[in-house]
SEFIZA-3560 file (N, C-alpha, C; in Angstrom, 3 decimals):
REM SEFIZA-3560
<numar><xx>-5.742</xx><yy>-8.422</yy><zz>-14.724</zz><atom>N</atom></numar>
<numar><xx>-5.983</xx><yy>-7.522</yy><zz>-13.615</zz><atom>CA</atom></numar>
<numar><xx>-6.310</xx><yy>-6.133</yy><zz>-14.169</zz><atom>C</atom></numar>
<numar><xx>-7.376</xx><yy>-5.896</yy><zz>-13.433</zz><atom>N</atom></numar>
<numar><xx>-7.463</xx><yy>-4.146</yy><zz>-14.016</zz><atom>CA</atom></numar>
<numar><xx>-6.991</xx><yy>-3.186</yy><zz>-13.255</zz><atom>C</atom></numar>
<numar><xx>-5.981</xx><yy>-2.381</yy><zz>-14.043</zz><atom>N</atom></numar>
<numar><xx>-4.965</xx><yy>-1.186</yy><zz>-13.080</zz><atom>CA</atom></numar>
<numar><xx>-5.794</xx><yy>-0.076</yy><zz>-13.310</zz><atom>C</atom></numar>
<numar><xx>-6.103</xx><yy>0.272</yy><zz>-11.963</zz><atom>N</atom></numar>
<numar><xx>-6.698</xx><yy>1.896</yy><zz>-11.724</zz><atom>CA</atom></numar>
<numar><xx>-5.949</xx><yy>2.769</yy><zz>-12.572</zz><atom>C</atom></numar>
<numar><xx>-6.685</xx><yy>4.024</yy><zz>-12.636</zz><atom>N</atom></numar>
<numar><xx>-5.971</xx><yy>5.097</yy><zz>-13.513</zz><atom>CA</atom></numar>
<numar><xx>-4.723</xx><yy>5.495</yy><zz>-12.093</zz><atom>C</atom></numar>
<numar><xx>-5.608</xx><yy>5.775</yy><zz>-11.276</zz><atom>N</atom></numar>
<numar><xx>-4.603</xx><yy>6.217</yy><zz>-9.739</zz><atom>CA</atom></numar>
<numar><xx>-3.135</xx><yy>5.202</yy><zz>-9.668</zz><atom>C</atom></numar>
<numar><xx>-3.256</xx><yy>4.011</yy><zz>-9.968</zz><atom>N</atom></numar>
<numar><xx>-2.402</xx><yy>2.727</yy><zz>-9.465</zz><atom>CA</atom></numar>
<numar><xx>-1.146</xx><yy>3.019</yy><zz>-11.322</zz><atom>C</atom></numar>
<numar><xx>-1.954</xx><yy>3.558</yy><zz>-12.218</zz><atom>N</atom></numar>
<numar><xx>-0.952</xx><yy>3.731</yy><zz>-13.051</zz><atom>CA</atom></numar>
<numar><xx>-0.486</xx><yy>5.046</yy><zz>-13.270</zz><atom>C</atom></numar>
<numar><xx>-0.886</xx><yy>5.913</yy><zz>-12.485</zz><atom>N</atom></numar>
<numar><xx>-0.240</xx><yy>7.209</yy><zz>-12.461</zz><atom>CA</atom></numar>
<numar><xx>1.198</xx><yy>6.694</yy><zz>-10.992</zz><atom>C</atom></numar>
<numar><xx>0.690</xx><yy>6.296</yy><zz>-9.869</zz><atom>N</atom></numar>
<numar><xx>1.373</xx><yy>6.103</yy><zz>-9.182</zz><atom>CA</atom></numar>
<numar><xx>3.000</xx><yy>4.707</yy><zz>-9.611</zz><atom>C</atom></numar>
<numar><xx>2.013</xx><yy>4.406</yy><zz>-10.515</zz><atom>N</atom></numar>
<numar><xx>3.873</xx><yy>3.266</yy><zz>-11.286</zz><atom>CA</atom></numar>
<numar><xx>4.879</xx><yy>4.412</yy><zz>-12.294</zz><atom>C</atom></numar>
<numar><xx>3.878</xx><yy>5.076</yy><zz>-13.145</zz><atom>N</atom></numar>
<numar><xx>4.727</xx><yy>5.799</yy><zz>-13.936</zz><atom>CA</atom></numar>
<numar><xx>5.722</xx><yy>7.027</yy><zz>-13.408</zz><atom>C</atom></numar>
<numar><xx>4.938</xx><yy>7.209</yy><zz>-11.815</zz><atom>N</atom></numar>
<numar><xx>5.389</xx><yy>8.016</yy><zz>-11.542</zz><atom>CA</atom></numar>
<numar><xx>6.638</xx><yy>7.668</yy><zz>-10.727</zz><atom>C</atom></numar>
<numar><xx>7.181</xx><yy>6.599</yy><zz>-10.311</zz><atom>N</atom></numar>
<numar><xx>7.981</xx><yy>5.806</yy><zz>-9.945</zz><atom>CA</atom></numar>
<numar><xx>9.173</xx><yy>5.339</yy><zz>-10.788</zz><atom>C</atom></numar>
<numar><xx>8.295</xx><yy>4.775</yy><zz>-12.226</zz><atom>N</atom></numar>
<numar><xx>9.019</xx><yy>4.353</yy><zz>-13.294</zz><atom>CA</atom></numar>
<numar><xx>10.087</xx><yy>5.748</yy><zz>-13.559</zz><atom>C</atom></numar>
<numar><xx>8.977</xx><yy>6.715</yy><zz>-13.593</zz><atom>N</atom></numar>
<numar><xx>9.885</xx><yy>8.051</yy><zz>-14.282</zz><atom>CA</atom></numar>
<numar><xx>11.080</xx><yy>8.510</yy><zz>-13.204</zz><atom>C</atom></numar>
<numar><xx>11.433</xx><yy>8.031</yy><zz>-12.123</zz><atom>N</atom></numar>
<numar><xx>12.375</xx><yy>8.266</yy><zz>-11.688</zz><atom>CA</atom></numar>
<numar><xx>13.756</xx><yy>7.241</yy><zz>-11.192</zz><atom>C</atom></numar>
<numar><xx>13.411</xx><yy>6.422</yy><zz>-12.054</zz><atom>N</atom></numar>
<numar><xx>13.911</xx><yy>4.984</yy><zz>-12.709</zz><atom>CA</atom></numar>
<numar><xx>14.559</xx><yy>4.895</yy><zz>-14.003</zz><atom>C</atom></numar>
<numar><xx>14.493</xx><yy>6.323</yy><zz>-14.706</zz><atom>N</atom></numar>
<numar><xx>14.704</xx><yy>6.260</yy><zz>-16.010</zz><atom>CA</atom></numar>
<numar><xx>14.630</xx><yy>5.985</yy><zz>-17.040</zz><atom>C</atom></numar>
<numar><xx>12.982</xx><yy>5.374</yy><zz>-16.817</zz><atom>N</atom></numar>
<numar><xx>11.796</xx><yy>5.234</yy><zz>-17.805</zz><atom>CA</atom></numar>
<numar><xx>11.003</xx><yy>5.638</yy><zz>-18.025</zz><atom>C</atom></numar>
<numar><xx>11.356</xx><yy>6.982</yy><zz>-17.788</zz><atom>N</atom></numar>
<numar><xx>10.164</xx><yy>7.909</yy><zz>-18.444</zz><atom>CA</atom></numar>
<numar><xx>10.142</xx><yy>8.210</yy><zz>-20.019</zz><atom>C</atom></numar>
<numar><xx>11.104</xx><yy>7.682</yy><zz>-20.956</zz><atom>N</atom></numar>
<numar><xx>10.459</xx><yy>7.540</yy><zz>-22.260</zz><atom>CA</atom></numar>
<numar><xx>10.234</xx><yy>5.791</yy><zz>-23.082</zz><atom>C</atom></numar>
<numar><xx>10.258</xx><yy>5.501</yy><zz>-21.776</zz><atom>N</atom></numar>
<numar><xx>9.395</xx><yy>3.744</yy><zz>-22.260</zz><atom>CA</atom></numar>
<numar><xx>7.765</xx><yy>3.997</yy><zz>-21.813</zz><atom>C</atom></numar>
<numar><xx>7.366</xx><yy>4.899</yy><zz>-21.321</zz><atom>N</atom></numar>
<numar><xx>6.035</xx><yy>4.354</yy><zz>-21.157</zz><atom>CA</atom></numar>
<numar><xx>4.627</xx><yy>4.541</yy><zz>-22.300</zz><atom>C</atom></numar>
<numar><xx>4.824</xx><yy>4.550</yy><zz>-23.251</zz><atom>N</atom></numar>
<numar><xx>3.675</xx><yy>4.641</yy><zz>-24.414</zz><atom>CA</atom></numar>
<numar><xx>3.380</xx><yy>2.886</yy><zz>-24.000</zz><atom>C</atom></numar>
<numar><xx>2.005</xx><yy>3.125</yy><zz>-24.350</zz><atom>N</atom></numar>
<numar><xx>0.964</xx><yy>1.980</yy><zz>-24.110</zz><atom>CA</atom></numar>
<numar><xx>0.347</xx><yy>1.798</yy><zz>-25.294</zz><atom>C</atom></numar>
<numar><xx>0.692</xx><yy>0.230</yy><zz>-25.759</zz><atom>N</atom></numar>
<numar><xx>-0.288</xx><yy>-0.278</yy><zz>-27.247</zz><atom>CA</atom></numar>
<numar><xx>-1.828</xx><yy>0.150</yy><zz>-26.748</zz><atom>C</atom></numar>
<numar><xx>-2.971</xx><yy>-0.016</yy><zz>-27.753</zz><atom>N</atom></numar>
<numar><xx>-4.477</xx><yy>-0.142</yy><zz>-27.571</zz><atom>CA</atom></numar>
<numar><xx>-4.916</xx><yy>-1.043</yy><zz>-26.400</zz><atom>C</atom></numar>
<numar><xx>-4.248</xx><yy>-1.693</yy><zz>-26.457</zz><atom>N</atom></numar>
<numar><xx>-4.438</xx><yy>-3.091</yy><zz>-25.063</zz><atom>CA</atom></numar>
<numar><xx>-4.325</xx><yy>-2.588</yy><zz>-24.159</zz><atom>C</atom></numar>
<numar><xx>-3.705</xx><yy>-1.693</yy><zz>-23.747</zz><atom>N</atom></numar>
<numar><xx>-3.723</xx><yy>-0.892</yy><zz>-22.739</zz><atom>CA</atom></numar>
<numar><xx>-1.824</xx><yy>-1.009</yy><zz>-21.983</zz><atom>C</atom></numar>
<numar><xx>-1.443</xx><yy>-2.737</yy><zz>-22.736</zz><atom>N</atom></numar>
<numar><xx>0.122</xx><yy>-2.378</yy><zz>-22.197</zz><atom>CA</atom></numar>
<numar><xx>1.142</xx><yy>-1.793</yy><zz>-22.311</zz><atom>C</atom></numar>
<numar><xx>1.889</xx><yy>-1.672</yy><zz>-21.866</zz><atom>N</atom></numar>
<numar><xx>3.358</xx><yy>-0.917</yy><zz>-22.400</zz><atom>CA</atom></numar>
<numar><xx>3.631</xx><yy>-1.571</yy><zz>-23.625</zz><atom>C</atom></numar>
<numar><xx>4.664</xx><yy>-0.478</yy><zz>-24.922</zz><atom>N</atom></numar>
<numar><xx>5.154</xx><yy>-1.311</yy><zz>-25.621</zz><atom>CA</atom></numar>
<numar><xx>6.671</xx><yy>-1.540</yy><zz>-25.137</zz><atom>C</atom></numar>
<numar><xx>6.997</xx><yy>-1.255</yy><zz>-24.472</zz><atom>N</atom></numar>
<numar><xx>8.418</xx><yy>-1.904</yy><zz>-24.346</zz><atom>CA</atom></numar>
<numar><xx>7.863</xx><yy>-2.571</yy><zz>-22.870</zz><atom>C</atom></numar>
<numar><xx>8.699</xx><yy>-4.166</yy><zz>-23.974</zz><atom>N</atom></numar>
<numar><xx>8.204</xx><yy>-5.267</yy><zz>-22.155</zz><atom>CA</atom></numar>
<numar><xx>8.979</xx><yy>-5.075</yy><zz>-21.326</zz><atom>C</atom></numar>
<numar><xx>10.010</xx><yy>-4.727</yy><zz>-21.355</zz><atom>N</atom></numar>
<numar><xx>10.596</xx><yy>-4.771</yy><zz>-19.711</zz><atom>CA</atom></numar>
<numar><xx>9.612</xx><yy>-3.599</yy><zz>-19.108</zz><atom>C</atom></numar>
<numar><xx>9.288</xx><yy>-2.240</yy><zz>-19.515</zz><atom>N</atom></numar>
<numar><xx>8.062</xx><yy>-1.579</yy><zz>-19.009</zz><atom>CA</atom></numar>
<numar><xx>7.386</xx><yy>-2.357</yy><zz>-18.199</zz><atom>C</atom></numar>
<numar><xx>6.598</xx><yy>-3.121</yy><zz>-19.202</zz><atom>N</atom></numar>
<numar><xx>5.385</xx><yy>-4.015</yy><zz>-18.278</zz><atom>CA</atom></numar>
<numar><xx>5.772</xx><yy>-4.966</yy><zz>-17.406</zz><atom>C</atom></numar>
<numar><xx>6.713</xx><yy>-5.550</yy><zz>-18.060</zz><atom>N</atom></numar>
<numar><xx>7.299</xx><yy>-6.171</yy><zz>-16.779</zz><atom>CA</atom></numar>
<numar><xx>7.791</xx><yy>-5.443</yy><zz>-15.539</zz><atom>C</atom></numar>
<numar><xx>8.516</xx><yy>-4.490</yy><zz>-15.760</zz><atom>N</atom></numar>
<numar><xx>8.157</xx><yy>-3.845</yy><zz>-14.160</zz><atom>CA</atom></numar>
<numar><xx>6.945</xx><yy>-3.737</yy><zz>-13.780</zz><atom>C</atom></numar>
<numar><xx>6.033</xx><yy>-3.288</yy><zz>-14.729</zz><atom>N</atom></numar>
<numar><xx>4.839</xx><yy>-2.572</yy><zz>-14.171</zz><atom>CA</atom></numar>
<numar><xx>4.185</xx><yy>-4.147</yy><zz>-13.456</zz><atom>C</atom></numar>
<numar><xx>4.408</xx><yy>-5.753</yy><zz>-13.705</zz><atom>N</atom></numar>
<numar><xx>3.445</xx><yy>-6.358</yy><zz>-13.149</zz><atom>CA</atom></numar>
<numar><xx>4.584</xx><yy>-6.656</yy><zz>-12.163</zz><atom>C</atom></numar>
<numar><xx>5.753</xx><yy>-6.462</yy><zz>-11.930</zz><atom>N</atom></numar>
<numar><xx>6.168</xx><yy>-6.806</yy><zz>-10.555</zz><atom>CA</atom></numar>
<numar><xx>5.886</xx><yy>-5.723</yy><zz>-9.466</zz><atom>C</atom></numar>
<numar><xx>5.902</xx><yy>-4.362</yy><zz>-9.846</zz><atom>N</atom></numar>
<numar><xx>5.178</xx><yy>-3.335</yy><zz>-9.287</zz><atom>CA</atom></numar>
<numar><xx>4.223</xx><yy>-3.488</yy><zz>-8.370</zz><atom>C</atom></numar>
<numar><xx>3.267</xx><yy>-3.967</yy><zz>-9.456</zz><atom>N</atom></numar>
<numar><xx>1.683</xx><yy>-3.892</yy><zz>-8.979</zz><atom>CA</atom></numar>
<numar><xx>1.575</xx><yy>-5.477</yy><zz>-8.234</zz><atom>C</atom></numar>
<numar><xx>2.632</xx><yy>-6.429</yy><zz>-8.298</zz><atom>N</atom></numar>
<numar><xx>2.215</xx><yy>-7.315</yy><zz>-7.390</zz><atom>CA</atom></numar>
<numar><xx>3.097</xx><yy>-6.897</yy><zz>-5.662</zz><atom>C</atom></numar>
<numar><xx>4.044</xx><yy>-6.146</yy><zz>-5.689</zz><atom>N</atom></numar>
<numar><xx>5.220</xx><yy>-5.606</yy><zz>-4.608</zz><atom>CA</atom></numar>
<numar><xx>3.678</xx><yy>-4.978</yy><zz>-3.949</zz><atom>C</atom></numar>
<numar><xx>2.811</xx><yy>-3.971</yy><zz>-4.906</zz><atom>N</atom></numar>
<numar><xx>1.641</xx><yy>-2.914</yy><zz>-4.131</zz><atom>CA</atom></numar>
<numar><xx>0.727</xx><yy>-3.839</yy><zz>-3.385</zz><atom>C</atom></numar>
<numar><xx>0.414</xx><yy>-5.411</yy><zz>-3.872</zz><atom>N</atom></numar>
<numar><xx>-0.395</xx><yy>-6.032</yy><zz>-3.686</zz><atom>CA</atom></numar>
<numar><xx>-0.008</xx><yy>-7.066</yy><zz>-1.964</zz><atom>C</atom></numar>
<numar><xx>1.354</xx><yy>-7.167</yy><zz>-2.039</zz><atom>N</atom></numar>
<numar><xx>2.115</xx><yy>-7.279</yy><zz>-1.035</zz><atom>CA</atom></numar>
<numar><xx>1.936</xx><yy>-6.899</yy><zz>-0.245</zz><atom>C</atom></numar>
<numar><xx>2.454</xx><yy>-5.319</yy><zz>0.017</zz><atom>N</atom></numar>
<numar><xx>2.205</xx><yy>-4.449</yy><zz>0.786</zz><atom>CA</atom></numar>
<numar><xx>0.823</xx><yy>-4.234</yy><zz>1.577</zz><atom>C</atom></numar>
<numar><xx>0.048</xx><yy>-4.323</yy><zz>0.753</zz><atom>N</atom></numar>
<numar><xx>-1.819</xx><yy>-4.408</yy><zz>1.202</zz><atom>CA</atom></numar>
<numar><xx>-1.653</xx><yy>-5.140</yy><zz>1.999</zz><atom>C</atom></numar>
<numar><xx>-1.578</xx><yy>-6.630</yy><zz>1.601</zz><atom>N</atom></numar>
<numar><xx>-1.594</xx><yy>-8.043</yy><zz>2.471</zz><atom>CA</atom></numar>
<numar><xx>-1.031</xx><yy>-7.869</yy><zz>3.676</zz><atom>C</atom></numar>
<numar><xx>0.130</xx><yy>-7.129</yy><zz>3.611</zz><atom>N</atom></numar>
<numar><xx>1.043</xx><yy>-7.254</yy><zz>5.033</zz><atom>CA</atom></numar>
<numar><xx>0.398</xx><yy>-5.851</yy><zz>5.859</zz><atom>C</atom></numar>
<numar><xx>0.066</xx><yy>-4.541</yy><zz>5.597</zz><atom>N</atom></numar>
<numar><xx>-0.528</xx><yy>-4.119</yy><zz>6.236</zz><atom>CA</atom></numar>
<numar><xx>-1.722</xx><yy>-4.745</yy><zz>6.924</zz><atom>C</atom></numar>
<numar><xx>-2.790</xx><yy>-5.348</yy><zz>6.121</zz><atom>N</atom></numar>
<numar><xx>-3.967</xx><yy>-5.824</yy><zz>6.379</zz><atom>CA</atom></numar>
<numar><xx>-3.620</xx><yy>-6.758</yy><zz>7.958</zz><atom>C</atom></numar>
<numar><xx>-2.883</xx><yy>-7.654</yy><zz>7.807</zz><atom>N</atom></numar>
<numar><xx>-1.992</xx><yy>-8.476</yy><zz>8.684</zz><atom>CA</atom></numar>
<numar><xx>-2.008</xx><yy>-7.877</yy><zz>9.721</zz><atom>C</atom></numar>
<numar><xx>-1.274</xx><yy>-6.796</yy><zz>9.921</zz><atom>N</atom></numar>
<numar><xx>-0.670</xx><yy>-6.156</yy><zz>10.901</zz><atom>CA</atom></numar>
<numar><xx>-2.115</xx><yy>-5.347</yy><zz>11.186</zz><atom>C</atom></numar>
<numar><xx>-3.121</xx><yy>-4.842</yy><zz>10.656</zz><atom>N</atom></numar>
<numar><xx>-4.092</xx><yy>-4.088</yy><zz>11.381</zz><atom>CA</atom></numar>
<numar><xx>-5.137</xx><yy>-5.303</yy><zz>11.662</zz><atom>C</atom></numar>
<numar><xx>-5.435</xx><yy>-6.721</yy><zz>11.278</zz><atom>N</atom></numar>
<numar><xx>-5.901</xx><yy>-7.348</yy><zz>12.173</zz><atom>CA</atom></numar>
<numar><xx>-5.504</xx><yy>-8.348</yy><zz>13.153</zz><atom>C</atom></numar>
<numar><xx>-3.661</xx><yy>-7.610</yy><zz>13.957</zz><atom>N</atom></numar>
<numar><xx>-3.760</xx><yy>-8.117</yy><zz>14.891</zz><atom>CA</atom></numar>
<numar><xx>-3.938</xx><yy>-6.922</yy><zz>15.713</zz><atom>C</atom></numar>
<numar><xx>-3.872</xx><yy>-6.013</yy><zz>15.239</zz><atom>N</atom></numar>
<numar><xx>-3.917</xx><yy>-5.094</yy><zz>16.203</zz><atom>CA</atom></numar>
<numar><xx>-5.209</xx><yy>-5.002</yy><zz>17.026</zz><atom>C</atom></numar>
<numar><xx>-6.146</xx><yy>-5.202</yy><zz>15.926</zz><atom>N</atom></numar>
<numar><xx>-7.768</xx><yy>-5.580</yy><zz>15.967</zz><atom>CA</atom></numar>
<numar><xx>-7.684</xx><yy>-6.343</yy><zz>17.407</zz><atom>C</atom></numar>
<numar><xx>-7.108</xx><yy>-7.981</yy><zz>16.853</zz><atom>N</atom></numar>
<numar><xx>-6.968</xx><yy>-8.598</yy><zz>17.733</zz><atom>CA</atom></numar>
<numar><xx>-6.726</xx><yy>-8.249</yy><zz>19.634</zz><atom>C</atom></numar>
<numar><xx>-5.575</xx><yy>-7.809</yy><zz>19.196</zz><atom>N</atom></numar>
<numar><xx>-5.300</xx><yy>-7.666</yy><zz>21.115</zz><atom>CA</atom></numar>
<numar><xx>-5.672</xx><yy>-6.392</yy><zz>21.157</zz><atom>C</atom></numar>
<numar><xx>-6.550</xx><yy>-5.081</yy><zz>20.551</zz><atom>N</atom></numar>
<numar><xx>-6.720</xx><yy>-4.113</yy><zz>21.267</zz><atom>CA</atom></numar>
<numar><xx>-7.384</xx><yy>-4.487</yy><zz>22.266</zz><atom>C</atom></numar>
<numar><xx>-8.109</xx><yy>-5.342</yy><zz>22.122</zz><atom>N</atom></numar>
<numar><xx>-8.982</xx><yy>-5.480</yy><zz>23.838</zz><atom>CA</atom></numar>
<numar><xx>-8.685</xx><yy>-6.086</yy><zz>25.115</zz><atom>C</atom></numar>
<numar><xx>-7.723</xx><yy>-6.824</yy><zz>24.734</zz><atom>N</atom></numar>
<numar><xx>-6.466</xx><yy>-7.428</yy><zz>25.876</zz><atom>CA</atom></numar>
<numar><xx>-5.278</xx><yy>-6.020</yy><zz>26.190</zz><atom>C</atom></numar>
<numar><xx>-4.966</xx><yy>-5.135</yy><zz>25.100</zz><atom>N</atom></numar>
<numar><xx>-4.147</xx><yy>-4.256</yy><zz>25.428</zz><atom>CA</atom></numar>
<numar><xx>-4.881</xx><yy>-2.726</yy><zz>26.081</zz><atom>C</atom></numar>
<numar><xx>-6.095</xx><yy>-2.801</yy><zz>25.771</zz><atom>N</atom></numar>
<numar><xx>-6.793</xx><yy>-1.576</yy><zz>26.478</zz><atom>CA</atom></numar>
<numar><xx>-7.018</xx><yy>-2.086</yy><zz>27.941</zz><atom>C</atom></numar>
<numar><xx>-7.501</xx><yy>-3.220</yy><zz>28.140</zz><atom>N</atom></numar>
<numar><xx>-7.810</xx><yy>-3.882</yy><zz>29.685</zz><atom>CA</atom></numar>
<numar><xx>-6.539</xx><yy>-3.879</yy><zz>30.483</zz><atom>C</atom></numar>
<numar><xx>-5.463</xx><yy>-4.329</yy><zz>30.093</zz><atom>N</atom></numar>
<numar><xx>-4.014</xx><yy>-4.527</yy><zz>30.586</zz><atom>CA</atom></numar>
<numar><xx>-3.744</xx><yy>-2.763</yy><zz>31.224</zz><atom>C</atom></numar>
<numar><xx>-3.971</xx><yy>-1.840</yy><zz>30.816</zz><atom>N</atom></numar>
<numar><xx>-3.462</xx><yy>-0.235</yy><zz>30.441</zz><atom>CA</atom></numar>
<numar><xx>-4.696</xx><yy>0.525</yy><zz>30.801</zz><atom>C</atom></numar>
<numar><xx>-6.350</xx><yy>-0.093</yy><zz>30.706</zz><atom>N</atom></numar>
<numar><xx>-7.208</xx><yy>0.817</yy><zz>31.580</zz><atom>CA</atom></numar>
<numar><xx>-7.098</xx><yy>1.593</yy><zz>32.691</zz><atom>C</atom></numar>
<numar><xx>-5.953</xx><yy>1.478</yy><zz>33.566</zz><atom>N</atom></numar>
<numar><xx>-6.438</xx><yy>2.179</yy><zz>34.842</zz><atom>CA</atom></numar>
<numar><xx>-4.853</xx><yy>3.225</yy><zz>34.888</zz><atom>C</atom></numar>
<numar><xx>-4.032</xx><yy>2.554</yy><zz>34.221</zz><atom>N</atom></numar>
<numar><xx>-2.623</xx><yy>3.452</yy><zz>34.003</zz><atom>CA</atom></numar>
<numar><xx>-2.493</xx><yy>3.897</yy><zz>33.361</zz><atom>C</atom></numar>
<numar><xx>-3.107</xx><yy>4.050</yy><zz>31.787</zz><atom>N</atom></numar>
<numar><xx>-3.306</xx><yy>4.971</yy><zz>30.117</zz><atom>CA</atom></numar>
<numar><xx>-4.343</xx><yy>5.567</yy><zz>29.999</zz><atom>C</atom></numar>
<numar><xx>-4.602</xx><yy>7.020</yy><zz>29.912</zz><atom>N</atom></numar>
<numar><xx>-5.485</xx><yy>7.384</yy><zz>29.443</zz><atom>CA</atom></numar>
<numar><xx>-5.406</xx><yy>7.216</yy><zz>28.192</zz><atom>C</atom></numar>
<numar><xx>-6.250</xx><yy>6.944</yy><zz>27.000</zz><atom>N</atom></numar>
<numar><xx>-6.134</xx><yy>7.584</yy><zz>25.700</zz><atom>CA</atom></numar>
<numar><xx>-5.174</xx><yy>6.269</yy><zz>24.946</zz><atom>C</atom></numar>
<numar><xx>-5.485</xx><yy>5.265</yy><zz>25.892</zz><atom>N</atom></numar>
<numar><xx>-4.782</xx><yy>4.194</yy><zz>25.266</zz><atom>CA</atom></numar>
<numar><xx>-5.766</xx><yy>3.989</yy><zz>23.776</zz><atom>C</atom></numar>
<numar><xx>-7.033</xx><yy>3.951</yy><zz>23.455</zz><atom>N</atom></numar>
<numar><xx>-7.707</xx><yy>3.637</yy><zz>22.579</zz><atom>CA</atom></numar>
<numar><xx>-7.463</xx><yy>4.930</yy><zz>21.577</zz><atom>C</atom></numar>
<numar><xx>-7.726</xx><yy>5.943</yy><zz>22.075</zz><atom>N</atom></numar>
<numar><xx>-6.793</xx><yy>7.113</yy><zz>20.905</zz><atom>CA</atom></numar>
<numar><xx>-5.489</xx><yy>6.844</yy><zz>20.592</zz><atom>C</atom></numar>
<numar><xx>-4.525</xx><yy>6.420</yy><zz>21.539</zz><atom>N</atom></numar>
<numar><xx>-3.136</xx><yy>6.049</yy><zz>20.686</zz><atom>CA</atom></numar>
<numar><xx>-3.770</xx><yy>4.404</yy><zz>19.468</zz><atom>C</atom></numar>
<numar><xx>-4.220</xx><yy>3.920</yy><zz>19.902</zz><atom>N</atom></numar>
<numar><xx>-4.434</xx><yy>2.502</yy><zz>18.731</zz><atom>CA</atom></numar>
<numar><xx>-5.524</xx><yy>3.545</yy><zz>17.828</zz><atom>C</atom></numar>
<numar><xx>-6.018</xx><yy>4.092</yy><zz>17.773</zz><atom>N</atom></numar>
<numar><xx>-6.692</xx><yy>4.671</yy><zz>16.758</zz><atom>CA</atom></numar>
<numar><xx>-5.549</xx><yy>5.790</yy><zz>15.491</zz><atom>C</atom></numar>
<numar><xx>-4.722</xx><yy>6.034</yy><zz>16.221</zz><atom>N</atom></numar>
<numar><xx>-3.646</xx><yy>6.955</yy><zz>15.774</zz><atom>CA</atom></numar>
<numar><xx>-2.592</xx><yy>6.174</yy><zz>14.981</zz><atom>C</atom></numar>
<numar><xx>-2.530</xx><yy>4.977</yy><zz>15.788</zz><atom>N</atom></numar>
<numar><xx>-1.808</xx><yy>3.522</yy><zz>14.961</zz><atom>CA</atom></numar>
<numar><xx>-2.197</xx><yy>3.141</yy><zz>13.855</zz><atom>C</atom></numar>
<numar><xx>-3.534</xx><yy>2.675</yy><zz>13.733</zz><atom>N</atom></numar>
<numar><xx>-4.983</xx><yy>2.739</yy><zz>12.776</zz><atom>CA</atom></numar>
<numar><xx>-4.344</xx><yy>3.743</yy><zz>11.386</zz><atom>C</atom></numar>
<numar><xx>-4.139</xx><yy>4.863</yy><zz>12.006</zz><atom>N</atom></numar>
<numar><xx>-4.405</xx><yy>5.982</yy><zz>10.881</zz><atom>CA</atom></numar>
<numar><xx>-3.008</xx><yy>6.415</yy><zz>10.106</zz><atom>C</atom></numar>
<numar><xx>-1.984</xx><yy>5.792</yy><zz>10.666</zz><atom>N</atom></numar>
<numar><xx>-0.742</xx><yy>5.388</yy><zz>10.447</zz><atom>CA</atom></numar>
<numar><xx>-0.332</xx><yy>4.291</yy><zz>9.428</zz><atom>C</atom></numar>
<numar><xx>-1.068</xx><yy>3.445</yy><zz>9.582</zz><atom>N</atom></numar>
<numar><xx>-1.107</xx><yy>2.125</yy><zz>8.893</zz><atom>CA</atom></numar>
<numar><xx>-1.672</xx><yy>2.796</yy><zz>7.987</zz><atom>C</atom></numar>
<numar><xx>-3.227</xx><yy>3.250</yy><zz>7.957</zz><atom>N</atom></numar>
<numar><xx>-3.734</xx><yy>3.353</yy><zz>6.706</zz><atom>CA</atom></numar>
<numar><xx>-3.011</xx><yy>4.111</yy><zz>5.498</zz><atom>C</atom></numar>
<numar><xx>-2.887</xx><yy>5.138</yy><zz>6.383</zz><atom>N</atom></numar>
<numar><xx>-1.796</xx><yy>6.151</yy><zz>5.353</zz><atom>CA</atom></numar>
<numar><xx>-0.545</xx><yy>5.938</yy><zz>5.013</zz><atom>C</atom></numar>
<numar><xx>0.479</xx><yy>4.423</yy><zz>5.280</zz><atom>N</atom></numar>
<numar><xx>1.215</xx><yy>3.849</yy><zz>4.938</zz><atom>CA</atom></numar>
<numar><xx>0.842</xx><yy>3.203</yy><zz>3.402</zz><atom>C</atom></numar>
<numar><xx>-0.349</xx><yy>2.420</yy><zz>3.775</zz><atom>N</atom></numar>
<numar><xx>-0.672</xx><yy>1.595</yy><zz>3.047</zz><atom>CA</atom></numar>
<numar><xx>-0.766</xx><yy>2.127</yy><zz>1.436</zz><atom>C</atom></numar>
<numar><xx>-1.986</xx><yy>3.245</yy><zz>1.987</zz><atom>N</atom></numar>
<numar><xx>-2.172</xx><yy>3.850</yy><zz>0.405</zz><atom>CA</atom></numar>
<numar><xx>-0.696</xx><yy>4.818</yy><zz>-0.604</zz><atom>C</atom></numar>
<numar><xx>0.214</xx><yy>4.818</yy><zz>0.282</zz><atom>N</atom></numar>
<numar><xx>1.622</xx><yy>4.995</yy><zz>-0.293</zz><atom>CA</atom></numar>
<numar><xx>2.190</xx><yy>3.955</yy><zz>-1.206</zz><atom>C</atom></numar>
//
């Protein structure tokens, strides 16, 4: 798997408050030399990969019934489609956390 520079600033920066901030030197290969390092780092990056999946999930059901939930709420919500857009932007900015 290839880890973004972003995706390994965001582990080390995690790691380092874990009390591994002097395990993280990286052989030429690009891995940690101390394996439990990398071994966090690939349970890490599969927990991040998780997270994607289950957001993704959750914004295409939302997908799903916005159009059953805007019709249901058309004549009693204004701004029902701005609140699911606000949901939208919630999720996203979860996600990339």
């Amino acid at each position: 798997m290839i880890i973004s520079d972003k995706m390994r600033e965001q582990f080390e920066a995690w790691a380092a408050t874990k009390g591994m901030g002097m395990h993280l030197p990286r052989a030429k290969s690009g891995l940690y030399v101390s394996r439990v390092t990398q071994n966090y780092m690939d349970c890490w990056l599969e927990s991040q990969a998780g997270q994607a999946a289950e957001v993704q999930a959750l914004r295409d059901a939302l997908s799903a019934a916005r159009p059953y939930v805007a019709f249901a709420f058309s004549e009693g919500m204004d701004g029902s489609h701005e609140a699911g857009l606000q949901l939208d932007a919630a999720l996203t900015k979860d996600a990339s956390n």
